[in-house]
C-alpha positions as protocol buffer text, in pm:
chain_id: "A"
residue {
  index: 1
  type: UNK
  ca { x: 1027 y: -6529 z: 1778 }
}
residue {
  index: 2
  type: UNK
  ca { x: 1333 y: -6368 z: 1811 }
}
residue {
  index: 3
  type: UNK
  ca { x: 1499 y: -6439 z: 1436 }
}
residue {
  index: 4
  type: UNK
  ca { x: 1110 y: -6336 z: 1348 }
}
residue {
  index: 5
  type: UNK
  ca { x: 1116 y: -6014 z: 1440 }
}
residue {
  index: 6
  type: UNK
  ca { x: 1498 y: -5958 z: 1326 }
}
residue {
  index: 7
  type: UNK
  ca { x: 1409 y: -6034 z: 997 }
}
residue {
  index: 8
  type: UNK
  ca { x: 1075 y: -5839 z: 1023 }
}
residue {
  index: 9
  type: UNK
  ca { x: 1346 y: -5512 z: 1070 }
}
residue {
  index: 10
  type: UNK
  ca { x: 1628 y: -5630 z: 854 }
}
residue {
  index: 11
  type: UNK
  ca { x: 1477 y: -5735 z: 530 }
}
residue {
  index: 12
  type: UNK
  ca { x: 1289 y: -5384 z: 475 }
}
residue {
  index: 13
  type: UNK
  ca { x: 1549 y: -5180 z: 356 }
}
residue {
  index: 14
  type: UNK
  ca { x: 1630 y: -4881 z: 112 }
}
residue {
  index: 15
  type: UNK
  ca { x: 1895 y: -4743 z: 2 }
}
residue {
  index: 16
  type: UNK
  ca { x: 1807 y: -4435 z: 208 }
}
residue {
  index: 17
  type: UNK
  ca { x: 1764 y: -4615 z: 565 }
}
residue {
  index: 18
  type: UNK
  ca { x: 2095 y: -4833 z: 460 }
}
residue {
  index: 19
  type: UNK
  ca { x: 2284 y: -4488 z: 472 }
}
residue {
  index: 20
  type: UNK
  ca { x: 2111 y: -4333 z: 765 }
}
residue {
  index: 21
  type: UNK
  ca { x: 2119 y: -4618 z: 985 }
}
residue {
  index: 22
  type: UNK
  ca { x: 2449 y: -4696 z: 892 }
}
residue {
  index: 23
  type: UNK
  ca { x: 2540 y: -4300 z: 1022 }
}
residue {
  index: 24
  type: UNK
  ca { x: 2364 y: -4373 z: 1378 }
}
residue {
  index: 25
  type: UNK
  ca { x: 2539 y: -4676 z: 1437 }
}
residue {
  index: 26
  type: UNK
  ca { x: 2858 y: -4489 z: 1423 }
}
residue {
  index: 27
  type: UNK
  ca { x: 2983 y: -4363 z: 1785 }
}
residue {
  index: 28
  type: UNK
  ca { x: 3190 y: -4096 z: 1669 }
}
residue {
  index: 29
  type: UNK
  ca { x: 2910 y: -3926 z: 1490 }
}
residue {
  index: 30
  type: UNK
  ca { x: 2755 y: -3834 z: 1795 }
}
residue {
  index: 31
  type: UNK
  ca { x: 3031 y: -3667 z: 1959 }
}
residue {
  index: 32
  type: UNK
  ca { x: 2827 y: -3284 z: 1882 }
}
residue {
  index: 33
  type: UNK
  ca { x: 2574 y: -3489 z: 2146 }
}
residue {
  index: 34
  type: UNK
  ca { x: 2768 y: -3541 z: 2396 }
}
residue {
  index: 35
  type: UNK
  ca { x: 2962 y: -3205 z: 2395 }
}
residue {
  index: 36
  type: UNK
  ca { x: 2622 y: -3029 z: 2449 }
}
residue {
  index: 37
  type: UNK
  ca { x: 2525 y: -3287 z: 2724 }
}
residue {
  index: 38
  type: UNK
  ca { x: 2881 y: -3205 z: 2936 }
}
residue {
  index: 39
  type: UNK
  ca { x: 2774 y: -2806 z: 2865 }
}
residue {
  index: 40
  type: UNK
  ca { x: 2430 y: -2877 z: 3037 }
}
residue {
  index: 41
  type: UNK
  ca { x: 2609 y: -3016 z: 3322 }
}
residue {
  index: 42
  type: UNK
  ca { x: 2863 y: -2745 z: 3366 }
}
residue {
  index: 43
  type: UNK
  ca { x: 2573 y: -2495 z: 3342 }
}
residue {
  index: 44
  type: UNK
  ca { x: 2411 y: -2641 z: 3610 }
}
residue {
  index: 45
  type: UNK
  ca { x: 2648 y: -2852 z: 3847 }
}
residue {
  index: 46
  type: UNK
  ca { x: 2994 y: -2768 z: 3926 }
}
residue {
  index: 47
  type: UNK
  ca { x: 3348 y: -2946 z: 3715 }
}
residue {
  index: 48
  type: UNK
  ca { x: 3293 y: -3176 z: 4036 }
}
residue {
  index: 49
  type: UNK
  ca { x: 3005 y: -3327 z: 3940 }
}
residue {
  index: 50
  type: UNK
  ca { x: 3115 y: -3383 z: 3569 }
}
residue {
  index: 51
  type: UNK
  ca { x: 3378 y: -3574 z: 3685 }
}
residue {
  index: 52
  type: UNK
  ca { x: 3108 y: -3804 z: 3878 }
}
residue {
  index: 53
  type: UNK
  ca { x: 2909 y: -3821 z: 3617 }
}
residue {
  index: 54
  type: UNK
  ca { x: 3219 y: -3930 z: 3374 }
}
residue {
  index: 55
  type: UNK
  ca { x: 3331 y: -4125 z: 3609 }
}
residue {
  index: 56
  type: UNK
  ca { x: 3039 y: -4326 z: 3697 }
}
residue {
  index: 57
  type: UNK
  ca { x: 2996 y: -4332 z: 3234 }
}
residue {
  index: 58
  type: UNK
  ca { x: 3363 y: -4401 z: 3244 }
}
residue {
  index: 59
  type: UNK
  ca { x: 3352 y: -4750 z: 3534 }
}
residue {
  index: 60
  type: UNK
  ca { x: 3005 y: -4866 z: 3386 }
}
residue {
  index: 61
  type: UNK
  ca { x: 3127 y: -4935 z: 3045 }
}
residue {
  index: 62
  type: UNK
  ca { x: 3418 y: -5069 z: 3177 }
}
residue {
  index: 63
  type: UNK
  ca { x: 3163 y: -5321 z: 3211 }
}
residue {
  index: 64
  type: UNK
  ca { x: 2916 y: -5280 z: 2953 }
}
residue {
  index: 65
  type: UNK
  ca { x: 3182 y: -5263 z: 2689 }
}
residue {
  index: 66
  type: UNK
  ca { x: 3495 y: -5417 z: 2807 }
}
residue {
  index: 67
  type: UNK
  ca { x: 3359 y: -5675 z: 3030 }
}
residue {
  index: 68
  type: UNK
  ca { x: 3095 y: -5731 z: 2811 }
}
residue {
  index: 69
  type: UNK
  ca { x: 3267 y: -5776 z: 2477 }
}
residue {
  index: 70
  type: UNK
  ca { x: 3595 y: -6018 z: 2650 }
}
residue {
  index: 71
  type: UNK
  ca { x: 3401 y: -6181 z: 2956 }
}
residue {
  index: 72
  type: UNK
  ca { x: 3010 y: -6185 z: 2873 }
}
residue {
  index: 73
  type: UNK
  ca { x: 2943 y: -6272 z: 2557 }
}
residue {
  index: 74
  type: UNK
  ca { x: 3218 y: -6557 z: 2468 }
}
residue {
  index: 75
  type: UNK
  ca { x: 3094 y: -6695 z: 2785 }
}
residue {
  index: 76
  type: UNK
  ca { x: 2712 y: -6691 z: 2637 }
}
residue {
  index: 77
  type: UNK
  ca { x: 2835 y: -6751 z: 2267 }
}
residue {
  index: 78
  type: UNK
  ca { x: 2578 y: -6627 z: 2089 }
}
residue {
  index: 79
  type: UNK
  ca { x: 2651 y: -6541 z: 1719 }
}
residue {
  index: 80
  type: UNK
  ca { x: 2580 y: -6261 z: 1513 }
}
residue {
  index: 81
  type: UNK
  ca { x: 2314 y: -6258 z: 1265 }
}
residue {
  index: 82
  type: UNK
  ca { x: 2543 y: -6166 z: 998 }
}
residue {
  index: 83
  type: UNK
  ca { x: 2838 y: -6363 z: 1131 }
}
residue {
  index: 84
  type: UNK
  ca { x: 2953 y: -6607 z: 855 }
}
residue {
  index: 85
  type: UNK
  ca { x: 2947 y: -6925 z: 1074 }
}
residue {
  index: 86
  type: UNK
  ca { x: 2596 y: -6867 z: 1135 }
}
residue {
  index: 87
  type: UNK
  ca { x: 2365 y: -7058 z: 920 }
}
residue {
  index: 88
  type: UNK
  ca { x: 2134 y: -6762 z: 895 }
}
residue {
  index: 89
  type: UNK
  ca { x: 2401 y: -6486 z: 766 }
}
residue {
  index: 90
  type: UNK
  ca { x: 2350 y: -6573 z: 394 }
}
residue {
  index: 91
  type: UNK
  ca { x: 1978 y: -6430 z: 454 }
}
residue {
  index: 92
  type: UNK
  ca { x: 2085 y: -6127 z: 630 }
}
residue {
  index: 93
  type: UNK
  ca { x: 2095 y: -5819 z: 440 }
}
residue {
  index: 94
  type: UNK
  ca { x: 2451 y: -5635 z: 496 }
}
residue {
  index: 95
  type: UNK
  ca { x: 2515 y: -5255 z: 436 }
}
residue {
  index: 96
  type: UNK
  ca { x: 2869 y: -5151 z: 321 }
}
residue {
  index: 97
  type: UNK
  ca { x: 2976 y: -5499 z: 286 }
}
residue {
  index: 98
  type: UNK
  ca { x: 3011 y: -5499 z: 719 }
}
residue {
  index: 99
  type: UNK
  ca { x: 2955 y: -5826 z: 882 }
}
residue {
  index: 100
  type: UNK
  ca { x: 2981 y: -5849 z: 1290 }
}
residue {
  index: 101
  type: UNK
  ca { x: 3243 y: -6084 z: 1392 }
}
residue {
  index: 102
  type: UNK
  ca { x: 3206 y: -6316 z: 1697 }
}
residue {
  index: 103
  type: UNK
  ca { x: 2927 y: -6301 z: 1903 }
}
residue {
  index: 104
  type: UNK
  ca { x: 2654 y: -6067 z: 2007 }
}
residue {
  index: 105
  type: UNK
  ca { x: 2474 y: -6108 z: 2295 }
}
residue {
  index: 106
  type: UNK
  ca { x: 2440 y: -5893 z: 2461 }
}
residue {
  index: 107
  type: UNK
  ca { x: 2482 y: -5587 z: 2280 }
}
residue {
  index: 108
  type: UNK
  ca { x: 2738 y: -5340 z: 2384 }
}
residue {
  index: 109
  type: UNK
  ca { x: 2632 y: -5043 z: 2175 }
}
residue {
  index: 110
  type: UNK
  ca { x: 2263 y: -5106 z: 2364 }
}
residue {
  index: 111
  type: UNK
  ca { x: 2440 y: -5136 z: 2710 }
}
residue {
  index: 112
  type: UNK
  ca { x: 2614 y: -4815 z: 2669 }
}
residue {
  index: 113
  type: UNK
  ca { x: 2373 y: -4591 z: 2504 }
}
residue {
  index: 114
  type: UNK
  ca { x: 2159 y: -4724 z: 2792 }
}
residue {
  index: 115
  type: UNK
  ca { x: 2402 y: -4660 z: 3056 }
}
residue {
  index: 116
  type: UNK
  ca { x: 2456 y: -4307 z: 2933 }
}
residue {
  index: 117
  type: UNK
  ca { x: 2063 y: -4246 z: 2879 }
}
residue {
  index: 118
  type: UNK
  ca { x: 1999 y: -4450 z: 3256 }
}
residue {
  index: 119
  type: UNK
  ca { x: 2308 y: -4194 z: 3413 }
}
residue {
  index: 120
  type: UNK
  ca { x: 2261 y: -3838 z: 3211 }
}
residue {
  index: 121
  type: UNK
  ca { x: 1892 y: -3864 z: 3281 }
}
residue {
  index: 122
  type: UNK
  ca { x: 1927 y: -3947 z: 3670 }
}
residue {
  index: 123
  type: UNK
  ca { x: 2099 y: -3603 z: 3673 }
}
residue {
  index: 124
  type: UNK
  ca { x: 1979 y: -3392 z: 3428 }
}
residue {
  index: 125
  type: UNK
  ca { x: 1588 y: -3477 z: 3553 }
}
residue {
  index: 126
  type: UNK
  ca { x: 1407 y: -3249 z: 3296 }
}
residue {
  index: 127
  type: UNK
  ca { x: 1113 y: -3372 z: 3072 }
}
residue {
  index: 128
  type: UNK
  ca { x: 1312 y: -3241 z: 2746 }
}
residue {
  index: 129
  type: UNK
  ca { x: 1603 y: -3468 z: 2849 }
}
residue {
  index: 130
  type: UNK
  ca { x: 1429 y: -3774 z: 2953 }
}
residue {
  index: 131
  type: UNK
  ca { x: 1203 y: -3774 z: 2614 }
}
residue {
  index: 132
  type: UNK
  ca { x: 1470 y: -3731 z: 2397 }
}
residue {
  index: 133
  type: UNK
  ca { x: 1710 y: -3941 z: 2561 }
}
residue {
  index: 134
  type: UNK
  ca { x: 1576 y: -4273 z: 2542 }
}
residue {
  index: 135
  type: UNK
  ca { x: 1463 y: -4187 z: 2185 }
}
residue {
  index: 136
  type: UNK
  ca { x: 1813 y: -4159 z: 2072 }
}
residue {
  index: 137
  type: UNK
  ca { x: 1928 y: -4468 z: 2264 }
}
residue {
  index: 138
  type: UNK
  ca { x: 1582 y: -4645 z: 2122 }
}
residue {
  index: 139
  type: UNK
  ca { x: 1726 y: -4500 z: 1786 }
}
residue {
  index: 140
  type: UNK
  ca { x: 2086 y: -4649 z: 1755 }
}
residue {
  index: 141
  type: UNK
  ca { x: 1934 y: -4978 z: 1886 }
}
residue {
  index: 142
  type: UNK
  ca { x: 1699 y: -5021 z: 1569 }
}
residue {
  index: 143
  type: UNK
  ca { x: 2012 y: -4959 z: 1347 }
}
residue {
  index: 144
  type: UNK
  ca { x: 2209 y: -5206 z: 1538 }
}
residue {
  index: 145
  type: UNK
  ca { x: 1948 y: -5506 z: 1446 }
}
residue {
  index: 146
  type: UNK
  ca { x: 1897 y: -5297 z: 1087 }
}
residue {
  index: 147
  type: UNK
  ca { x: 2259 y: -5351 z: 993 }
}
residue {
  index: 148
  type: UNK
  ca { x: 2228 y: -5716 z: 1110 }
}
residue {
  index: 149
  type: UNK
  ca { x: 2478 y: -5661 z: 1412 }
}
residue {
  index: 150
  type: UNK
  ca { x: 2259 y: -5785 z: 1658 }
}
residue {
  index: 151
  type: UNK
  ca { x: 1874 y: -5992 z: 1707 }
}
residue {
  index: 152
  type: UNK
  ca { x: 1615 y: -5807 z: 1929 }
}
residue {
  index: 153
  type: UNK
  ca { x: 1717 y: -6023 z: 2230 }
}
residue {
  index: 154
  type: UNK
  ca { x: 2096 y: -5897 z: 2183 }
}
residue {
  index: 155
  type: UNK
  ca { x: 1951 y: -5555 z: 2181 }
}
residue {
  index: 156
  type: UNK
  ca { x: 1751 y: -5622 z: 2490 }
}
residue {
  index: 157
  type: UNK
  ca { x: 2007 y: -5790 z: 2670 }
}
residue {
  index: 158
  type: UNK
  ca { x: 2186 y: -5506 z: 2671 }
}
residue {
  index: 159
  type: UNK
  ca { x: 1905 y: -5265 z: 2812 }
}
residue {
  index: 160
  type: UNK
  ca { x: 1886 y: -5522 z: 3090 }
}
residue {
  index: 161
  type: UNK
  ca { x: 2266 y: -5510 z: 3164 }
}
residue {
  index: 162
  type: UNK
  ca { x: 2320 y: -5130 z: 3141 }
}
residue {
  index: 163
  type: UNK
  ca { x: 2008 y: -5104 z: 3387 }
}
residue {
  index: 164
  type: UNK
  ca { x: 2162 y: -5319 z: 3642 }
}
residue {
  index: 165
  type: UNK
  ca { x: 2533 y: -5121 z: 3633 }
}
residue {
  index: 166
  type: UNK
  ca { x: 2335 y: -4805 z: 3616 }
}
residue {
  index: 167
  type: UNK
  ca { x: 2190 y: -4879 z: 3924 }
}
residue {
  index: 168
  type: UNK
  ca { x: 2485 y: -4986 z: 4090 }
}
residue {
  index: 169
  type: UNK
  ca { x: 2696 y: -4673 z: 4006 }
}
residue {
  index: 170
  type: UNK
  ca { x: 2380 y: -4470 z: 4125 }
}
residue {
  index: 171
  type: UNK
  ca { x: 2366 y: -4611 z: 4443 }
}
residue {
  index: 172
  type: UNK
  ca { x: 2784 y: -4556 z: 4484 }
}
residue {
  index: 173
  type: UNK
  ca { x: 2740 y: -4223 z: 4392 }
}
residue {
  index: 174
  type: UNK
  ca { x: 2465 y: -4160 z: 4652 }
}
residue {
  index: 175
  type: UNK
  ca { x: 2674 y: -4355 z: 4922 }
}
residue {
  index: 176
  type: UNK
  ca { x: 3019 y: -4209 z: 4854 }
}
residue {
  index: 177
  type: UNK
  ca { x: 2970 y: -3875 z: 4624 }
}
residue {
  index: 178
  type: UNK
  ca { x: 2965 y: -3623 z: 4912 }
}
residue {
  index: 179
  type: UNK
  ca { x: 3321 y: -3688 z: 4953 }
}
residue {
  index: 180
  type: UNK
  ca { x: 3430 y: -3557 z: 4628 }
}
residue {
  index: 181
  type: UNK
  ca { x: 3210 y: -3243 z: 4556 }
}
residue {
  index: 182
  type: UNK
  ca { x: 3041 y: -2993 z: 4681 }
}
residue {
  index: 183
  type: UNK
  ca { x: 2679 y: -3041 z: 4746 }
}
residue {
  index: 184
  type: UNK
  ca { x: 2357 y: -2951 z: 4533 }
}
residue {
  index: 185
  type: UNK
  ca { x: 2169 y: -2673 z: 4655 }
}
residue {
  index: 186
  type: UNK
  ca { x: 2483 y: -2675 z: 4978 }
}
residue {
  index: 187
  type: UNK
  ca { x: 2257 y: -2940 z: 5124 }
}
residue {
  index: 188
  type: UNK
  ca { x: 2476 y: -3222 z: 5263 }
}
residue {
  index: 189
  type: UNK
  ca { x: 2525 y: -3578 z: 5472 }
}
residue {
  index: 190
  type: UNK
  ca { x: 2780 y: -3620 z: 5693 }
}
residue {
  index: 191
  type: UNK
  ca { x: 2841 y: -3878 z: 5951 }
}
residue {
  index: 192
  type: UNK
  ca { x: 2510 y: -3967 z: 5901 }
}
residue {
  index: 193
  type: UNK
  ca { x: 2391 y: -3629 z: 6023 }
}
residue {
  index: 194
  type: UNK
  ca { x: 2200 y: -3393 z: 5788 }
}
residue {
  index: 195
  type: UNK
  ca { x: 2248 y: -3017 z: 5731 }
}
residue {
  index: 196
  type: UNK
  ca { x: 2078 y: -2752 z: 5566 }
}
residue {
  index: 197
  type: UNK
  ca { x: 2229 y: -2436 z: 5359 }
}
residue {
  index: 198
  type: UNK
  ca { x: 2122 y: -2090 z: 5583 }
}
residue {
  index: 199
  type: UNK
  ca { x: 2126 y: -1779 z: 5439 }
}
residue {
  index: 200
  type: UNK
  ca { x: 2190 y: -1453 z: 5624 }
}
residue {
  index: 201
  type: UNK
  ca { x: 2084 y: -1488 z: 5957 }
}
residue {
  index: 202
  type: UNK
  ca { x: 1850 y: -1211 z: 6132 }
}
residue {
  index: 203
  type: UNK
  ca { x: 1834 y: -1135 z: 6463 }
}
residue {
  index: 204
  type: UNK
  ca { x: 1426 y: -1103 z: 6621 }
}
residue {
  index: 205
  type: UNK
  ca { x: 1343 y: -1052 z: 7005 }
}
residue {
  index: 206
  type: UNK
  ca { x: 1708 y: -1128 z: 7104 }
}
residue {
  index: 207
  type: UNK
  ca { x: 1695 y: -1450 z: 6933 }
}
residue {
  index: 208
  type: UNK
  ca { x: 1905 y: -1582 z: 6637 }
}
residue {
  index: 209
  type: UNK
  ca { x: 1659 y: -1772 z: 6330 }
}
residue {
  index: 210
  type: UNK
  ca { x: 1785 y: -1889 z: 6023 }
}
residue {
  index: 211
  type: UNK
  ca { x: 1584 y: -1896 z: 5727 }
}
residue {
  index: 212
  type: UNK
  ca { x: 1646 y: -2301 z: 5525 }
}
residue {
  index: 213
  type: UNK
  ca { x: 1640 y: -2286 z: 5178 }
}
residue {
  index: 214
  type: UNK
  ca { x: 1312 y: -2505 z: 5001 }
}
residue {
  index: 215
  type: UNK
  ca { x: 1579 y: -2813 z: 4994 }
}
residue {
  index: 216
  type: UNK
  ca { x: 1559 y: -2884 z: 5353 }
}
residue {
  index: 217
  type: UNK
  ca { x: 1222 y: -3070 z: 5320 }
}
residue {
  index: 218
  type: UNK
  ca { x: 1336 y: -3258 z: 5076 }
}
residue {
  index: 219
  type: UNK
  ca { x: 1647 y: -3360 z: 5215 }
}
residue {
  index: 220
  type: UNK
  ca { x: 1483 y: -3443 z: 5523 }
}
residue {
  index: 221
  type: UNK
  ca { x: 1268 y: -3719 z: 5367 }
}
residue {
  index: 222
  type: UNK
  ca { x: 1599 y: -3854 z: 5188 }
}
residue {
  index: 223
  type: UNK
  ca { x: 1742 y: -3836 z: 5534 }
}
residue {
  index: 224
  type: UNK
  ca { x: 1394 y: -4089 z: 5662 }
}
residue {
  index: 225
  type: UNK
  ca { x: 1469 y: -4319 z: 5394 }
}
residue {
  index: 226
  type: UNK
  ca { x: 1832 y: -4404 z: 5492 }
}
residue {
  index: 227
  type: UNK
  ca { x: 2047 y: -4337 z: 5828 }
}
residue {
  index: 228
  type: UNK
  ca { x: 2361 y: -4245 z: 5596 }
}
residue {
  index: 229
  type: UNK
  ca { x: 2148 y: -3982 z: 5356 }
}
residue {
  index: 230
  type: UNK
  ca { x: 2247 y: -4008 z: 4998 }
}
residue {
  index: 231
  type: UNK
  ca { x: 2322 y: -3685 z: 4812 }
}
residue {
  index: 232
  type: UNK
  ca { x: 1990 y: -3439 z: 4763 }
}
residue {
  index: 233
  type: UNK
  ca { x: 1978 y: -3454 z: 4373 }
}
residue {
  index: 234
  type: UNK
  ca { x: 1706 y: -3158 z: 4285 }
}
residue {
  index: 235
  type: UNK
  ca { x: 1441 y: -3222 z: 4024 }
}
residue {
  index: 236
  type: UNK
  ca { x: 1496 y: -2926 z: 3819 }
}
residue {
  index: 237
  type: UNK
  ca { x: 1228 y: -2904 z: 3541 }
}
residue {
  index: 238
  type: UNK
  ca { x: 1367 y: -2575 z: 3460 }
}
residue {
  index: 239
  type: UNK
  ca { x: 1705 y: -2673 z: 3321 }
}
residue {
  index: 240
  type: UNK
  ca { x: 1685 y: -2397 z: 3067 }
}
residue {
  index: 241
  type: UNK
  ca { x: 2028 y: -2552 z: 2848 }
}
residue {
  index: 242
  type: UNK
  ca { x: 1863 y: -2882 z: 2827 }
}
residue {
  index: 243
  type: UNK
  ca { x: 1702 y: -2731 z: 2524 }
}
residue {
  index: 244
  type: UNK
  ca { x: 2024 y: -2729 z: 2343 }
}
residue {
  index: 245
  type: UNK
  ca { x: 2071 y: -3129 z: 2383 }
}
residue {
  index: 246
  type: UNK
  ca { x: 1761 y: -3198 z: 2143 }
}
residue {
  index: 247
  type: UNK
  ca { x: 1879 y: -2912 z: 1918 }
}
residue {
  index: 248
  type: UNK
  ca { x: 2198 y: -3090 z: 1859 }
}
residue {
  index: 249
  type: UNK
  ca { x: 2045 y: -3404 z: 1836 }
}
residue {
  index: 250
  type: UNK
  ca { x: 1802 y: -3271 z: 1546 }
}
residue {
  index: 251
  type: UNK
  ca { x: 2096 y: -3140 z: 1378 }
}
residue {
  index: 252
  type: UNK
  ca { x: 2277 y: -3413 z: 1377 }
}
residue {
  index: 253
  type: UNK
  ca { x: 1989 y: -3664 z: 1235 }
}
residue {
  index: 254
  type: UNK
  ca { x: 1963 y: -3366 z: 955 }
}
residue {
  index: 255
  type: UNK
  ca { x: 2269 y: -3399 z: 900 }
}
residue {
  index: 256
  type: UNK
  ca { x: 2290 y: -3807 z: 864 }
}
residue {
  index: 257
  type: UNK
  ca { x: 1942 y: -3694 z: 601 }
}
residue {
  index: 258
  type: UNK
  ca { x: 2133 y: -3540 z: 372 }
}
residue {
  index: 259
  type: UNK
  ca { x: 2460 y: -3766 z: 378 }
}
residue {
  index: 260
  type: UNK
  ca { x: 2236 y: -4026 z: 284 }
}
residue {
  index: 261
  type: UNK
  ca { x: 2062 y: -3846 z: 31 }
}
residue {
  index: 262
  type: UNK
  ca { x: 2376 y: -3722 z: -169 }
}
């Protein structure tokens, strides 16, 4: 079923698609992306939580590419379609004469286009964002079985393994984040004891109130869920830069258009 459906995507080819797939398998291509993704973030968190979010990118692929490419995959031994020792390569179609070496499963470029879709999006939790997001990732996948690089089940292997890091540096960052910046909205956990950002007290009938800001509830129900409360991540739907992340992504797949055109 597998080979199936790689040669269901492989064999229909153009000249056209070989060019533009060919551009969206490249990494560096994308680096306009990922600029405007880090300006999002700046616009709406503090250089603090950049350097989370890096840093949680930075330690996932440590797995997802590293571990992945010298640990996981010689372990599984899996080849490549296109890799010469396998008896199916002299069916695959190749583009630019680029044949994967080794083995392929599971994927690394669909564990960390995954990772970065699973991490950006558990941030950035806007509706432009998480549509566009996966459709890029969903994207660069196709190419990778288009070029021959990788079966289906490589490219689903991958998903599986970037979901399962993803996770993991989500729930470090939820355990251990408050000690290394400042908190979202100024709600925070500490010592297991929850407090809420006041703004200028008043002073009514000789007593002292405090008005909480709207992320008290909120943090109050994260607080329920777990006796050391994980960091109050809002779920903006009005992260008015976001638009800029599809913008560059358009761009950029008008760009790879008229590369392969010329």
């Amino acid at each position: 079923m597998d080979e199936q459906l790689f040669f269901l995507i492989n064999s229909n080819h153009t000249a056209f698609w070989d060019s533009m797939m060919y551009c969206i398998s490249q990494k560096t291509v994308w680096i306009p992306f990922y600029l405007s993704v880090i300006y999002v973030i700046l616009r709406n968190y503090s250089w603090k939580v950049l350097a989370v979010v890096l840093l949680m990118i930075g330690c996932g692929m440590l797995i997802t590419d590293w571990g992945n490419a010298h640990l996981l995959r010689p372990w599984i031994g899996r080849l490549r379609p296109s890799n010469p020792e396998n008896p199916i390569s002299s069916m695959v179609h190749i583009v630019n004469d680029r044949r994967g070496a080794g083995c392929g499963f599971p994927s690394a470029h669909s564990a960390n286009i995954w990772l970065l879709t699973f991490v950006i999006c558990y941030w950035l939790r806007n509706r432009l964002i998480m549509i566009t997001m996966p459709l890029v990732a969903l994207l660069v996948c196709y190419s990778r079985v288009y070029l021959g690089f990788h079966y289906p089940g490589d490219i689903l292997g991958g998903f599986v393994l970037a979901a399962i890091v993803a996770w993991a540096a989500i729930r470090l960052q939820q355990r251990y984040g408050h000690r290394i910046y400042a908190p979202v909205n100024k709600s925070y956990a500490s010592d297991g004891k929850l407090y809420a950002s006041v703004s200028e007290p008043y002073a009514s009938d000789g007593k002292l109130y405090a008005s909480v800001s709207e992320s008290y509830a909120s943090a109050e129900r994260e607080k329920n869920g777990s006796e050391k409360c994980p960091f109050n991540i809002p779920r903006k739907e009005n992260f008015r830069e976001c638009i800029i992340v599809p913008i560059v992504i358009v761009l950029t797949l008008i760009v790879f258009c008229f590369v392969s055109i010329s």
